[in-house]
N, C-alpha and C positions, 0 to 999 in steps of 0.2 A: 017866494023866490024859488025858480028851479034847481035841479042840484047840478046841471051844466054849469050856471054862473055862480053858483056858489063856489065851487072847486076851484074856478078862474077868478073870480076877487079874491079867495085863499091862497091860490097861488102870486097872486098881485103882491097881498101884501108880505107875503112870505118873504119874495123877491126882494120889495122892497125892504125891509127890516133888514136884509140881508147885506145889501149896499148903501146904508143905512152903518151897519158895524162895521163895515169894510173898510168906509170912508172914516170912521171912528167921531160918528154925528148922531149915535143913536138917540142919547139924550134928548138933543136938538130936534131933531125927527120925531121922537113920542112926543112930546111940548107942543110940537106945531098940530101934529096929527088928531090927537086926544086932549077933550078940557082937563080940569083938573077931576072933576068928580069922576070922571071916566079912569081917570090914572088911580085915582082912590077906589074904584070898584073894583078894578081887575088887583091892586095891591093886596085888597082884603082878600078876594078869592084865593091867593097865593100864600098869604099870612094863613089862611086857615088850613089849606093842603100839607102846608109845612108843619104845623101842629098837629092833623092829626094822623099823619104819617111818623111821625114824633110820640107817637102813641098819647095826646092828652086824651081827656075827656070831653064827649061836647058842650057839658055844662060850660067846665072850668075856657074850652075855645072862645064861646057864645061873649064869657063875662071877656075876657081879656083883650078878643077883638073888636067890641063893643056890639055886636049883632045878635040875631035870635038864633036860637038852637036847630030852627027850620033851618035856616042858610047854611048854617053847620051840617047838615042834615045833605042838605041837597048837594054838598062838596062830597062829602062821602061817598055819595052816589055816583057821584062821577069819577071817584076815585077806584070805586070798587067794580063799576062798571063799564067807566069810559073805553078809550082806545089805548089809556097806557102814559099819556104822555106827562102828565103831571105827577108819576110815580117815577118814570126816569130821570125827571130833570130834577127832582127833591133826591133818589135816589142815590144819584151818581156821585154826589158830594158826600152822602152821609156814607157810603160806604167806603170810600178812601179813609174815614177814620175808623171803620168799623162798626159791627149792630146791623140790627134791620129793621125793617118800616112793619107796620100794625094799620091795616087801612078797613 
């Protein structure tokens, strides 16, 4: 895939996610959009960002979210490495109580 129409189906569905909350359908919209296993993969991706921004360990992530230490592994990576975005969106909650993240 070129990175022209990647940016434009990213922007698609941005958009759409967008008007999507707007209308207060997002629910209804991920359901239709996404199977279920698709809704459980990106969950877990999320489940494990929050942990270990949360400072666990990948062991004790691995056992909890029921996956391997590799996946745990490859979250990190894109935690430590990414663009950012999955350190704001865990961040911005945990700092209204206070603390900070360990990535």
């Amino acid at each position: 895939m070129d990175k022209l129409n990647l940016e434009k189906d990213k922007q698609l569905l941005l958009d759409s996610l967008k008007k999507a909350q707007a209308a207060r359908e997002l629910p209804a919209f991920l359901d239709d959009l996404l199977t279920e296993e698709e809704i459980l993969d990106l969950a877990q991706r999320l489940k494990i960002a929050k942990l270990i921004i949360e400072g666990k360990i990948y062991d004790e992530i691995a056992e909890k979210v029921n996956t391997s230490t590799s996946t745990v592994s490859k979250i990190g990576q894109v935690l430590k490495y990414g663009k950012g975005g999955l350190n704001k969106v865990f961040t911005k909650s945990k700092t209204k109580g206070g603390g900070s993240h360990a990535a």
